[in-house]
C-alpha positions, 0 to 999 in steps of 0.5 A: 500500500505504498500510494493508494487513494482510499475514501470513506463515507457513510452508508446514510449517502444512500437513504437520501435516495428512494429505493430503486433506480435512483438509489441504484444510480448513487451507487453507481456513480460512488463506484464509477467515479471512484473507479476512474481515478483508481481508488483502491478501496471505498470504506463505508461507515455507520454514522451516529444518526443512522440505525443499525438496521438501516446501515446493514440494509445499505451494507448489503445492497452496496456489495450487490451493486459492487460484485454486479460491476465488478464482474466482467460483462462476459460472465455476470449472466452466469455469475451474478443472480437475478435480484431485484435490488439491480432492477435498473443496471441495464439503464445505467452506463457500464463501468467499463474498466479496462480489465473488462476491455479484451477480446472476443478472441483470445490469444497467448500472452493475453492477461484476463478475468476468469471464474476459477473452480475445481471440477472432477475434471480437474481445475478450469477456468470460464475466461468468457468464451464459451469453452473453459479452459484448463487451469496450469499450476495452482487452482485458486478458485473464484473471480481470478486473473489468469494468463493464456498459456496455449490457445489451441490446448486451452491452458491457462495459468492464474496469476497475481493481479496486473489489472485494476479492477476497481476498488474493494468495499469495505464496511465499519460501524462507525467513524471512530473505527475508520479513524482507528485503522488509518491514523498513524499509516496514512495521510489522512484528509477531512473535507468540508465547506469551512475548510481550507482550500487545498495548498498545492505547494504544501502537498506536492510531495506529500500528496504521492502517500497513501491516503485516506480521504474521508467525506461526511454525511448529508445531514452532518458533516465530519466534525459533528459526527466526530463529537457525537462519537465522543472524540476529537477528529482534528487529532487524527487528519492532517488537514481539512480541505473544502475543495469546492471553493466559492460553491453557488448552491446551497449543498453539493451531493456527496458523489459530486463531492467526491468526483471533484475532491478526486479530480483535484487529488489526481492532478496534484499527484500527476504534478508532482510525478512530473516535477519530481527528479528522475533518479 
């Protein structure tokens, strides 16, 4: 983890939304955008204000969302359920990672996901093309990247991950939590309007770290969460950026939010990579 981009934000972005198509679409956009910029992880916490319930519903209805488009288009019909809480992701744009980007025919050499099992006829592998593919070496069973050994003979061998595949999930029950887990390893950023605008000759350098960006709820922001949970968050991050400077609208959403700070993140690390001296 030596420079990764994490963000974290509460299940209760979801219960603005009503169930349905337009929930559904908040989580598309949280993974699409995140996905763009190559966030390796989105953490979602339980803020104070939501139930324990309803954080678990959420929870349960983001890992649908996440294993339905992380998985590559050639195998959710045979991987991913029908269920109705993904009534609506024909309407919505594909992800379209470029791990996903491969094609119809393969050739040797080429890198791409497969569904991994372990079958009496020994270990095979669904690269997506209507016949398996017999794994070579060990059998590591599940969503796997694999290599094509032999075309003609149908080999493959399972390898470890070359391809961004968008980022993890993961869940915690509060802010504290997240807080816990991060403090002291990474660089930790609070965003909210009253903070101050990103100082780009401060972060240069810094900004290659890895780093936790931490966003707050619709109905309250970072620091009231914080005092409700009964500690003091200014002791944990680094600095509190309001990345939406001189903002014309009473609320910015919380996916808006996290596209913009994101944007701003990325220019700054591609600058510093291109002022940064080659050794």
């Amino acid at each position: 983890m030596s420079d990764e981009i994490h963000v974290a934000l509460p299940t209760s972005v979801l219960l603005v939304e009503p169930p349905g198509l337009p929930r559904l679409m908040k989580a598309y956009q949280i993974l699409r955008y995140s996905s763009i910029f190559g966030v390796e992880k989105v953490v979602f916490y339980k803020d104070f204000s939501t139930s324990e319930r309803s954080h678990e519903e959420s929870a349960v209805f983001l890992e649908k969302v996440w294993s339905y488009y992380r998985t590559p288009p050639y195998l959710r019909k045979k991987l991913i359920p029908i269920d109705r809480d993904l009534r609506g992701v024909g309407l919505l744009p594909p992800l379209r990672l470029e791990a996903f980007h491969v094609s119809r025919k393969p050739y040797k050499g080429q890198v791409r996901l497969a569904h991994v099992k372990n079958t009496r006829e020994g270990c095979l592998a669904d690269i997506g093309v209507g016949e398996e593919y017999l794994v070579k070496g060990e059998c590591k069973e599940g969503l796997r990247q694999v290599r094509v050994i032999d075309v003609d003979s149908r080999v493959v061998e399972v390898i470890e991950a070359v391809l961004y595949t968008g980022p993890e999930i993961e869940f915690k029950k509060s802010l504290r939590e997240v807080v816990d887990e991060y403090a002291g390893r990474s660089l930790l950023l609070a965003t909210d309007r009253r903070g101050r605008v990103p100082p780009i000759h401060e972060y240069a350098g810094r900004i290659a770290r890895t780093m936790l960006v931490l966003f707050g709820s619709p109905s309250h922001d970072l620091f009231e969460m914080a005092v409700a949970e009964g500690f003091n968050l200014r002791m944990y991050v680094e600095d509190v950026w309001n990345t939406i400077p001189g903002q014309r609208v009473v609320t910015v959403r919380s996916e808006e939010a996290l596209v913009i700070t994101l944007g701003l993140i990325n220019i700054l690390r591609k600058t510093w990579a291109g002022l940064r001296p080659v050794e």
